[in-house]
LOROPA-898454 format. One record per residue (C-alpha): x negated, y, z negated. Coordinates in Angstrom, 3 decimals, m for minus. Each point is the difference from the previous one (the first is absolute). Example, Ala and Ser with C-alpha at 12.3 -4.5 7.8 and 13.67 -1.06 7.14 Angstrom:
+----------+----------+----------+
!        X !        Y !        Z !
+----------+----------+----------+
!  m12.300 !   m4.500 !   m7.800 !
!   m1.370 !    3.440 !    0.660 !
+----------+----------+----------+
END
This chain:
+----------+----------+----------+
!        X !        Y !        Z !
+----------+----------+----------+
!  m16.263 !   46.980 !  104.833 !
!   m0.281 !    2.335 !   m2.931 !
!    1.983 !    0.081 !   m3.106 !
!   m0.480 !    2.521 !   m2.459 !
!   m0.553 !   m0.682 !   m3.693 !
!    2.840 !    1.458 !   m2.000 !
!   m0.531 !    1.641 !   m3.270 !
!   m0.154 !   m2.917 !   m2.878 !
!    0.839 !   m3.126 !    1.848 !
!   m3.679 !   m0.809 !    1.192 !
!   m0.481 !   m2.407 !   m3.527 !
!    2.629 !   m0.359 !   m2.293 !
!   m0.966 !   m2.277 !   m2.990 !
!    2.407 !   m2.268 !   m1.301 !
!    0.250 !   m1.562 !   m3.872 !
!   m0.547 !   m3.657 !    0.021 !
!    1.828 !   m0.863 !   m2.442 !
!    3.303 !    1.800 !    1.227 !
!   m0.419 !    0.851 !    3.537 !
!    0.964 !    4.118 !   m0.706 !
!   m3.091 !    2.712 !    1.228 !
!   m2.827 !    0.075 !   m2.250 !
!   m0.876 !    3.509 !   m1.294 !
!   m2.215 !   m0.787 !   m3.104 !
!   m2.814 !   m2.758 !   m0.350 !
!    0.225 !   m2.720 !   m3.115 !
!   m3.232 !   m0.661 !   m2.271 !
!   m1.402 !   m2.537 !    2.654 !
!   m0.560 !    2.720 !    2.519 !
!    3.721 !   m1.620 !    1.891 !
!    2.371 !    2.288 !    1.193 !
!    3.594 !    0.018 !   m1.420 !
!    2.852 !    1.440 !   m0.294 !
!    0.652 !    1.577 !   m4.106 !
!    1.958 !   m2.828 !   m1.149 !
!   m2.625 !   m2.163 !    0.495 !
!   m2.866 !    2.226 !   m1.029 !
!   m0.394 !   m2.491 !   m2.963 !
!   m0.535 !   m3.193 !    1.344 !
!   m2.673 !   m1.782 !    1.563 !
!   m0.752 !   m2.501 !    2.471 !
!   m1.772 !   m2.923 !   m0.343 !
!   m0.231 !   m2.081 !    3.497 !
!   m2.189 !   m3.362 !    0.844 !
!   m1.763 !   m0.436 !    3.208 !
!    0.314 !   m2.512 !    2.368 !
!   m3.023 !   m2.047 !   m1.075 !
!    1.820 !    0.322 !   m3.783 !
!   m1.873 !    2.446 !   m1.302 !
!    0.987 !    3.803 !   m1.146 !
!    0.080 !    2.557 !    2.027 !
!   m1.439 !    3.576 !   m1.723 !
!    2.010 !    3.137 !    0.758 !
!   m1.949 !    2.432 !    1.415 !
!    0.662 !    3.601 !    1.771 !
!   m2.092 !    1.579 !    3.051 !
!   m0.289 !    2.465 !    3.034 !
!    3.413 !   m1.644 !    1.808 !
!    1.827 !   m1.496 !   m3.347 !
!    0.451 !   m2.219 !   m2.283 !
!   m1.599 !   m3.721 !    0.884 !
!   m1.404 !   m2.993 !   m2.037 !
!   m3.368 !   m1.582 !   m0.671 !
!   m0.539 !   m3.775 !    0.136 !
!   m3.612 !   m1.443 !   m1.097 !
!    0.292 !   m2.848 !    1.980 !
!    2.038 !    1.726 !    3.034 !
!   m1.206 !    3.767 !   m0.041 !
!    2.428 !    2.562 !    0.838 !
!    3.822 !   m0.736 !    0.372 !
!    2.933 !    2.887 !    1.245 !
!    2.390 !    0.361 !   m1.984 !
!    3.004 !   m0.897 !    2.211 !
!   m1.808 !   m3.285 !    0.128 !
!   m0.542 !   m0.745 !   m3.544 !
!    3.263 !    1.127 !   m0.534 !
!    1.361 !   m2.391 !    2.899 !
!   m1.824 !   m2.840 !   m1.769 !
!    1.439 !    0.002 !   m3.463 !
!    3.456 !    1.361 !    1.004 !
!    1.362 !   m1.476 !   m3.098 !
!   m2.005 !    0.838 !   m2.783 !
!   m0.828 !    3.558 !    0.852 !
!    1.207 !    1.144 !   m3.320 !
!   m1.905 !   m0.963 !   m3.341 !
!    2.652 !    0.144 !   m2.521 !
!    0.525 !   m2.033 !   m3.005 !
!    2.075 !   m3.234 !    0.139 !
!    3.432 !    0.324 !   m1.852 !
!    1.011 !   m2.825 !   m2.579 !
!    3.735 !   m1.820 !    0.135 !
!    0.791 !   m2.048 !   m2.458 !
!    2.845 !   m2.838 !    0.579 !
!    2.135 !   m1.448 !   m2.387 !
!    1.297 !   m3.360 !    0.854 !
!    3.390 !    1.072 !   m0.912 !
!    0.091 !    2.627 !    2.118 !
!    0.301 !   m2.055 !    2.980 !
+----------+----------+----------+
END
């Protein structure tokens, strides 16, 4: 059976960070929506070590030296939790506060 392709639903890149269509690319070469245009990703392989953002032919994808080439929906599958690099907030409490 054939189904046609419709005008701009064949690939429709999606920010990482927030889930909304991608229509600009970050300093890493990672597609993003303009909020996040800023930030940057910093992800860890599954051997531990860190994965290098890099941008080709079919999209973004990420470089291992010990593993080689990783897709991004797997890299980003693997460190679903600290996708974001952002800096760590400080709370101070008081022991009367409690």
């Amino acid at each position: 059976m054939y189904i046609p392709k419709r005008y701009g639903q064949s690939k429709i890149e999606r920010c990482p960070f927030c889930d909304k269509q991608a229509i600009s690319t970050n300093s890493q070469g990672i597609p993003t929506c303009t909020n996040h245009k800023g930030k940057k990703i910093n992800l860890r392989c599954a051997c531990g070590r860190h994965l290098e953002p890099m941008s080709g032919k079919f999209g973004a994808y990420f470089y291992c030296m010990h593993c080689g080439n990783i897709n991004f929906r797997k890299a980003m599958e693997m460190n679903e939790g600290i996708s974001v690099k952002e800096t760590p907030k400080e709370i101070t409490i008081r022991s009367d506060e409690i």
